[in-house]
C-alpha positions, -999 to +999 in steps of 0.1 A: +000+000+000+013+033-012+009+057+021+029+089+001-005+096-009-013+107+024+015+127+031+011+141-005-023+155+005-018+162+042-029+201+032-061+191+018-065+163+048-061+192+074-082+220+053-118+192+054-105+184+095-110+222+104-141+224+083-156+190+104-143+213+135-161+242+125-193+225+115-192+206+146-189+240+165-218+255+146-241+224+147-234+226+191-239+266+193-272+259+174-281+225+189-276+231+225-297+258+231-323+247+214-325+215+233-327+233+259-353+255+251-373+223+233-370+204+269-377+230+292-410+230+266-417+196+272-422+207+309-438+230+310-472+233+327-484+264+300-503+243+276-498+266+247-459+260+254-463+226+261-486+211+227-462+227+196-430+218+214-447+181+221-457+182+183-420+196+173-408+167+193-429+136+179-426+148+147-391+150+144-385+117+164-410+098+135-390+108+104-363+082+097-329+095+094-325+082+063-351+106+048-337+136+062-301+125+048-321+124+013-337+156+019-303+174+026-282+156-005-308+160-032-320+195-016-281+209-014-278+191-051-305+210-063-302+243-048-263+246-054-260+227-085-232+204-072 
């Protein structure tokens, strides 16, 4: 097994490792607080609070994650013309 190829590309390599970093970052800046918010929903005794954060919740928990992996490569595909 040639491994030069890695140390040929080690540039690129490290460029798509800080873009994972970053949209890890980004998807825990935007997914924490919004947990938060959705759970503290979820107990709430205000029935107006509790119902669309219940629906939010049930709804997102039925769709498979399959579909929303579709959704996201034929949507991006589509829109951006990759």
């Amino acid at each position: 097994m040639d491994w030069s190829v890695i140390s040929r590309n080690l540039p690129l390599l490290m460029g798509g490792l800080l873009t994972t970093f970053k949209l890890a970052a980004f998807a825990l800046l935007g997914g924490l607080p919004l947990g938060i918010l959705v759970g503290l929903g979820r107990i709430s005794s205000k029935k107006w609070i509790y119902y669309p954060v219940s629906f939010y919740v049930n709804f997102l928990r039925n769709i498979p994650l399959i579909l929303v992996i579709f959704w996201f490569s034929f949507g991006c595909h589509c829109l951006y013309h990759f």
